[in-house]
C-alpha positions as CSV (number, residue, x, y, z in Angstrom):
1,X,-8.5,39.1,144.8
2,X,-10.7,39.3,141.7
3,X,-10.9,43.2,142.3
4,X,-7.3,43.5,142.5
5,X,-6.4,41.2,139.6
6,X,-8.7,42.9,137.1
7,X,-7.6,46.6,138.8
8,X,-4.0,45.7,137.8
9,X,-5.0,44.8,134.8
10,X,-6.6,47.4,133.8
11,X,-3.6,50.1,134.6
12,X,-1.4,47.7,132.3
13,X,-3.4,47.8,129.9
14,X,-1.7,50.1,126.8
15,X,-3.8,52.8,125.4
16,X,-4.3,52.3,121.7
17,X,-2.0,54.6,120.1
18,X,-3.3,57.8,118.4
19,X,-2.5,58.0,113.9
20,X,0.0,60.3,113.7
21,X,-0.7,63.3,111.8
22,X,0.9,64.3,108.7
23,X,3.9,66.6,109.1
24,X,3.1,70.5,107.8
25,X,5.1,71.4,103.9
26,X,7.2,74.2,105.8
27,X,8.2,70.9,109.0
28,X,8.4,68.3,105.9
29,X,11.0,70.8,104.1
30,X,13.0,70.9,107.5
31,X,13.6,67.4,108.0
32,X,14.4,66.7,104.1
33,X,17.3,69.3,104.7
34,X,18.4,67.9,107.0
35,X,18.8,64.8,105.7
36,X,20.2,65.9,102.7
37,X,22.7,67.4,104.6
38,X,23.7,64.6,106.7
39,X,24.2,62.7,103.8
40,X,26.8,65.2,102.0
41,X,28.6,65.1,105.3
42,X,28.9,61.6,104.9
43,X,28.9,61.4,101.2
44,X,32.8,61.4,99.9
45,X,34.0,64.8,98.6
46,X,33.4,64.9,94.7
47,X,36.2,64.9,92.5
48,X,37.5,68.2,91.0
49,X,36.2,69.2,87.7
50,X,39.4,69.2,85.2
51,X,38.6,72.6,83.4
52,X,36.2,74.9,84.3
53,X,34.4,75.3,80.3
54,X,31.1,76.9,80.2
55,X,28.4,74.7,78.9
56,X,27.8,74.9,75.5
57,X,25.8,76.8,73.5
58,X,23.5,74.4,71.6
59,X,23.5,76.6,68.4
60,X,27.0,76.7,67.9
61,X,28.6,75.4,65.0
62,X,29.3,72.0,65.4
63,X,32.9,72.0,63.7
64,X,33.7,75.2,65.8
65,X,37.2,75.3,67.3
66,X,38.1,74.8,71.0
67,X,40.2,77.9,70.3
68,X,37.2,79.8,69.9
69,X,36.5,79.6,73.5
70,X,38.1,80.9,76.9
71,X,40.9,78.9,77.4
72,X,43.7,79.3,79.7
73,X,47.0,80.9,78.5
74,X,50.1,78.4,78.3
75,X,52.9,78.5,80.8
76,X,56.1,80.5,80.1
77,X,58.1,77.4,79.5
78,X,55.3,76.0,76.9
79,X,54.5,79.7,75.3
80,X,58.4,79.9,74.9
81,X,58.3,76.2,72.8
82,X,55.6,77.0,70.7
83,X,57.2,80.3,69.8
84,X,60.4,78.7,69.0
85,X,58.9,76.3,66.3
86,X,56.7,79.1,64.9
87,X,59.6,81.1,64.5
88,X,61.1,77.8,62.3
89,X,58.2,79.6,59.3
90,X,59.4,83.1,59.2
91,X,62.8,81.6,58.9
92,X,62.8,79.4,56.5
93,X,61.0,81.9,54.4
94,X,63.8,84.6,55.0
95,X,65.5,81.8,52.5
96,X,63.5,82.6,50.0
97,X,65.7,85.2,48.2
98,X,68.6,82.9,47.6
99,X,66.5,79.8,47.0
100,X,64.5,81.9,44.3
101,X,67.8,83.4,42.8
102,X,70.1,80.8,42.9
103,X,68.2,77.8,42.1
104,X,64.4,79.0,40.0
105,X,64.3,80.5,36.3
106,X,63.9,84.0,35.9
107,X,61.0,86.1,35.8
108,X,58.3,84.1,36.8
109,X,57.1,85.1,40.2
110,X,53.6,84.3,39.7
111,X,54.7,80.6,38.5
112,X,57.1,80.4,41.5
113,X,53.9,81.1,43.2
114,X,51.9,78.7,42.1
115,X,54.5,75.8,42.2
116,X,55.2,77.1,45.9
117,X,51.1,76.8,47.1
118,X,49.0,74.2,44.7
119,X,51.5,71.0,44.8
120,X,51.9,71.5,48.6
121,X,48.3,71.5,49.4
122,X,47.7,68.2,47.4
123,X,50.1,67.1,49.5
124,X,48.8,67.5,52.4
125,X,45.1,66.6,51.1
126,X,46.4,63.2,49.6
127,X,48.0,62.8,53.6
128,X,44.9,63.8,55.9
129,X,42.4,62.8,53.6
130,X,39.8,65.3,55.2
131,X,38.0,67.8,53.1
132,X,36.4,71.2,55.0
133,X,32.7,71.2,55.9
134,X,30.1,73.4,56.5
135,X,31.2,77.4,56.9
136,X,34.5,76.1,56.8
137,X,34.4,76.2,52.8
138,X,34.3,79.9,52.5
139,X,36.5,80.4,55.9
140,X,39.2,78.0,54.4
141,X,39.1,79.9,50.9
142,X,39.4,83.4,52.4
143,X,42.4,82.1,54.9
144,X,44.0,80.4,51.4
145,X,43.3,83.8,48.9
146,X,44.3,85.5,52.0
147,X,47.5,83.6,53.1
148,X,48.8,82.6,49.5
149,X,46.5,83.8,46.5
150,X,46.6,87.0,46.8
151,X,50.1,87.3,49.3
152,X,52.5,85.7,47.0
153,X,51.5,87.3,43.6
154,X,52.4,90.8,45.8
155,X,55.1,89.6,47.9
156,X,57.3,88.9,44.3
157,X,55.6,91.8,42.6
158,X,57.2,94.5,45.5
159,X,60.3,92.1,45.6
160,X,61.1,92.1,41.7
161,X,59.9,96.3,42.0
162,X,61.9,96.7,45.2
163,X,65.5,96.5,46.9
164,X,65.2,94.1,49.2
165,X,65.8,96.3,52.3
166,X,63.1,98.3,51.3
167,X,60.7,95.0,51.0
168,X,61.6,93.5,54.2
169,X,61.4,97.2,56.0
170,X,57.8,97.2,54.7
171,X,57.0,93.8,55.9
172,X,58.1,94.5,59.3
173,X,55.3,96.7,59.6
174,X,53.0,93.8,60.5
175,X,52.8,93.6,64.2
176,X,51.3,96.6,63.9
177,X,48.9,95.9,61.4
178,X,48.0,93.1,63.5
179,X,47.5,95.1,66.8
180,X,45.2,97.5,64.6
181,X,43.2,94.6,63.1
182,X,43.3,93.4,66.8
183,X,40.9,95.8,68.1
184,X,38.5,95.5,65.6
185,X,38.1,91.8,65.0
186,X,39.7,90.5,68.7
187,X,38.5,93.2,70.4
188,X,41.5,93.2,72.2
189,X,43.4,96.7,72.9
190,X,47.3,96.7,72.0
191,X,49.7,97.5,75.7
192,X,51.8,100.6,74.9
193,X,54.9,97.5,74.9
194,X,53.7,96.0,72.2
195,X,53.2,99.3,70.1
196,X,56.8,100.0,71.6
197,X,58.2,97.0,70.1
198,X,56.4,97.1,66.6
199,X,58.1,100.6,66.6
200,X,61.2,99.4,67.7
201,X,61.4,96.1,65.2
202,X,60.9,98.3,62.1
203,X,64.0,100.5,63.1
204,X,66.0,97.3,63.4
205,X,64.9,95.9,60.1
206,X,65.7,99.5,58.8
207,X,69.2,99.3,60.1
208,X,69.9,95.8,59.0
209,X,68.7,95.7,55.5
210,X,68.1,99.3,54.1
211,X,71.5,100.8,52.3
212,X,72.3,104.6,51.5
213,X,71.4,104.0,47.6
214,X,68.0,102.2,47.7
215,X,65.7,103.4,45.4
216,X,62.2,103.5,45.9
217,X,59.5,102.2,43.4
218,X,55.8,103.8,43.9
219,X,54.2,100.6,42.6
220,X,56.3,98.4,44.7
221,X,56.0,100.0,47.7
222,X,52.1,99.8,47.5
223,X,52.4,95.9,46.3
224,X,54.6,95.5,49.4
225,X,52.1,97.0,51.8
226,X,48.9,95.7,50.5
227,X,51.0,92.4,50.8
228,X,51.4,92.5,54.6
229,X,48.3,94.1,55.2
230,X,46.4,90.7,53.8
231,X,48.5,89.0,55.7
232,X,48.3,90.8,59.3
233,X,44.2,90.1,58.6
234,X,45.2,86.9,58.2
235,X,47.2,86.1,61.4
236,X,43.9,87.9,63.0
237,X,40.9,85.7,61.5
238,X,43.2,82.8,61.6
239,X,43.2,83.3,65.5
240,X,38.9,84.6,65.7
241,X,38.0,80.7,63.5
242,X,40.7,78.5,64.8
243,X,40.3,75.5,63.9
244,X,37.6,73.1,63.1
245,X,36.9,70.2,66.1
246,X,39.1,66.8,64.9
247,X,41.0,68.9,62.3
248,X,44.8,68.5,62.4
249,X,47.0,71.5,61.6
250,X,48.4,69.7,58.0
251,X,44.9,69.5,56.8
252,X,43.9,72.8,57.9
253,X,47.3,73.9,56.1
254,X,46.7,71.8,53.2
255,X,43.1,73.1,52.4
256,X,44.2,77.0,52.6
257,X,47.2,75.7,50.2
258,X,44.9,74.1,47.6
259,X,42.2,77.3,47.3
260,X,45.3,79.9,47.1
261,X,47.0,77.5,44.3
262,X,44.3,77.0,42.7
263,X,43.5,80.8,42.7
264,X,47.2,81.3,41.2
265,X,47.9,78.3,38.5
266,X,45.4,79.8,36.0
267,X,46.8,83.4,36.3
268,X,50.4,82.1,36.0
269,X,49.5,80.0,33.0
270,X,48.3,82.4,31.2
271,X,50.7,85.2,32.3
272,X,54.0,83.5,32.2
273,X,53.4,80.3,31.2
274,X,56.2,77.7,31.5
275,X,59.9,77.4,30.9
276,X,61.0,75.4,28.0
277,X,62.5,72.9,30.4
278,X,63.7,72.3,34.3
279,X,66.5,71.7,35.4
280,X,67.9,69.8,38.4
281,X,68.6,73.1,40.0
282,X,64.9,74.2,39.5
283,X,63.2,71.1,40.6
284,X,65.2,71.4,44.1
285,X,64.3,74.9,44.0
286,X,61.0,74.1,43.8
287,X,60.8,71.3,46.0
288,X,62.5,73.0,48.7
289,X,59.9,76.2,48.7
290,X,57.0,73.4,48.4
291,X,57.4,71.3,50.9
292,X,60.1,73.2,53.6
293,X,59.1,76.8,53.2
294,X,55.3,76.6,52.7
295,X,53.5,73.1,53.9
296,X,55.6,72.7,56.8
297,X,56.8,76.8,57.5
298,X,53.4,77.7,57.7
299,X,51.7,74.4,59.3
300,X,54.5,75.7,61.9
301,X,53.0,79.3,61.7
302,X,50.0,78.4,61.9
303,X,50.2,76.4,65.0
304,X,51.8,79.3,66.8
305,X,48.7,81.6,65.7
306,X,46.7,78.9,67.6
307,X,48.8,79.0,70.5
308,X,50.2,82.3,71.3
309,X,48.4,85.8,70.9
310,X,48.2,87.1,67.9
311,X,50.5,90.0,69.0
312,X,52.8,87.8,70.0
313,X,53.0,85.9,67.1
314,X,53.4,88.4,64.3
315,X,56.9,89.7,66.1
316,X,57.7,86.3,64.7
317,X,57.9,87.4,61.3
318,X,60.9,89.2,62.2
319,X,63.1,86.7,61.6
320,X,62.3,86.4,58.3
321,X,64.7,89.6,57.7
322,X,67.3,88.5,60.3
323,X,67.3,85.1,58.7
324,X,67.4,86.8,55.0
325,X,70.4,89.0,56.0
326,X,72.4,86.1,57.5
327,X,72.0,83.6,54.7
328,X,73.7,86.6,52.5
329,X,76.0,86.7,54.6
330,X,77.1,82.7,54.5
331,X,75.9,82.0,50.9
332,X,76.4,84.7,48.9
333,X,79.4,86.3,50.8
334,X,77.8,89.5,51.9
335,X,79.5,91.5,55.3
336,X,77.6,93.0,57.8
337,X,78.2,96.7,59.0
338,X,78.4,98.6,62.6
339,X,74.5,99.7,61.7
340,X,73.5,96.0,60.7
341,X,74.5,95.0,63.6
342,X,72.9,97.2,65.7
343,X,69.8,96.4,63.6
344,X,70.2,92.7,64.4
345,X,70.1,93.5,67.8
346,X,67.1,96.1,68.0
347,X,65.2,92.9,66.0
348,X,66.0,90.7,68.5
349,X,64.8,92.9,71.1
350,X,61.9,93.8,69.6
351,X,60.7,90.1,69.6
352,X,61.3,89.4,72.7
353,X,60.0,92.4,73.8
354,X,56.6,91.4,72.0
355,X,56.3,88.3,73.2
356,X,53.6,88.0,76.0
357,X,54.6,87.4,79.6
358,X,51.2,86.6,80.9
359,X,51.5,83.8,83.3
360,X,49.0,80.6,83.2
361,X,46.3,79.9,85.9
362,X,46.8,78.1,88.4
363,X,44.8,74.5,87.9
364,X,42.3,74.4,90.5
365,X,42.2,71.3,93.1
């Protein structure tokens, strides 16, 4: 019984188990994938991303402009707001003939000028309290010479040298100017629609404001042009800068304001100097330009320039004729002929022919 006890034993006896030997890189590589696998399949699905914004670029300008980057179009419904209160600035500037007429002295464009820029832009400095920084010294005084010192000296100049149809066929001009400085600055080719509507908006503003005796002044003409020329540059660098990260529109507004006024007080000092006294009827004048047709007309403008293609925008400007022709027609008790009218309507199909139809992604899930 002793044999059979210790046989038995010994065949229940466990061998001694042997180290296991370390697993090769190529099996170890195996096994961690899948693991890592496993654990996505049980791992809850991430969230989506809310906008899909390159990373960015660590030598960018810190101030630099969300605008500056890829960003999706708005909606028809949203493009179609911001287009409507845009079109508030061209507007109220086609008021600017009978405000300047009925209500300001006489010969003093380049102090109508000044009045209508440097006051406004304090304004709107005393209000946001933000000052520019970094490149946005020299960007915000080009934008302001641009927009305002150099604009409004040549917009009176060609208006006091011109017949006011003349002026306002001159200005329509622009959204072509701006599809030209497009290509350069944007890089971005015009469609044959929108060269179709800039074609079609000057033969409206033709029709609605030129008449059979219009005279044409050399001088005036070129003041006229160089006029919406700087101005078409401006719609175009406005929309290549944007706007500086935290900066609101009004102090964006207010700093191009200041540097054009500031450009313009001096000149119209020393040119014109100032009238012997105001009068209620100035001061409104005034006070209507300032505040109404320039801090809050162009803060408007501006915004669209932001918003909408820069193609898009400048159509805009046409209803600064349209606008000009009506109020002559309500104030000063002007009439409208068959050719106006046909005018009107080639304007108004020329802007909405120029306005951009592009659709807005879809938001990813």
């Amino acid at each position: 019984m002793s044999d059979t006890r210790i046989k038995s034993t010994s065949i229940t006896t466990p061998r001694p188990m042997r180290p296991m030997r370390p697993m090769r890189p190529k099996q170890a590589s195996i096994v961690e994938q899948s693991m890592e696998q496993s654990a996505e399949k049980n791992s809850p699905a991430p969230t989506a991303q809310p906008s899909a914004r390159p990373a960015a670029d660590p030598t960018a300008h810190p101030t630099a402009h969300p605008a500056a980057r890829p960003t999706a179009r708005p909606s028809a419904k949203a493009a179609a707001g911001f287009a409507a209160l845009a079109a508030i600035g061209p507007a109220t500037w086609g008021t600017t003939y009978v405000t300047t007429t009925e209500l300001l002295p006489p010969d003093r464009p380049l102090l109508a000028a000044a009045l209508r820029a440097l006051p406004a832009g304090l304004i709107l400095l005393a209000l946001t309290r933000r000052l520019p920084s970094g490149d946005w010294w020299w960007k915000a005084a080009v934008l302001g010479i641009l927009n305002f010192g150099a604009f409004f000296p040549l917009l009176f100049f060609g208006a006091y040298h011109l017949p006011g149809g003349v002026a306002s066929t001159i200005s329509a001009v622009m959204p072509l100017l701006v599809a030209g400085f497009g290509i350069g600055v944007l890089k971005v080719r015009p469609t044959r629609r929108t060269l179709l509507a800039g074609l079609v908006g000057v033969a409206g503003v033709a029709l609605l404001v030129l008449r059979g005796s219009a005279t044409v002044n050399l001088a005036g003409i070129v003041a006229m042009l160089t006029a919406t020329t700087l101005m078409a540059l401006a719609v175009v660098l406005s929309k290549r800068w944007g706007r500086p990260e935290g900066t609101s529109l009004l102090a964006l507004t207010g700093w191009q304001l200041t540097a054009g006024g500031l450009v313009l007080a001096p000149i119209a000092l020393t040119a014109e100097g100032l009238p012997g006294h105001f009068t209620g009827a100035n001061i409104a004048g005034y006070t209507y330009l300032g505040i109404i047709g320039t801090a809050l007309a162009y803060a408007l403008w501006f915004r669209g320039i932001e918003r909408l293609p820069a193609s898009s925008v400048s159509f805009l400007g046409l209803a600064n004729p349209v606008v000009a022709t009506l109020a002559g027609l309500v104030i000063l008790g002007q009439t409208l002929t068959v050719w106006q009218v046909a005018g009107l309507v080639l304007v108004l199909g020329s802007v909405a022919l120029g306005q951009s139809r592009s659709k807005a992604p879809r938001a990813r899930a």
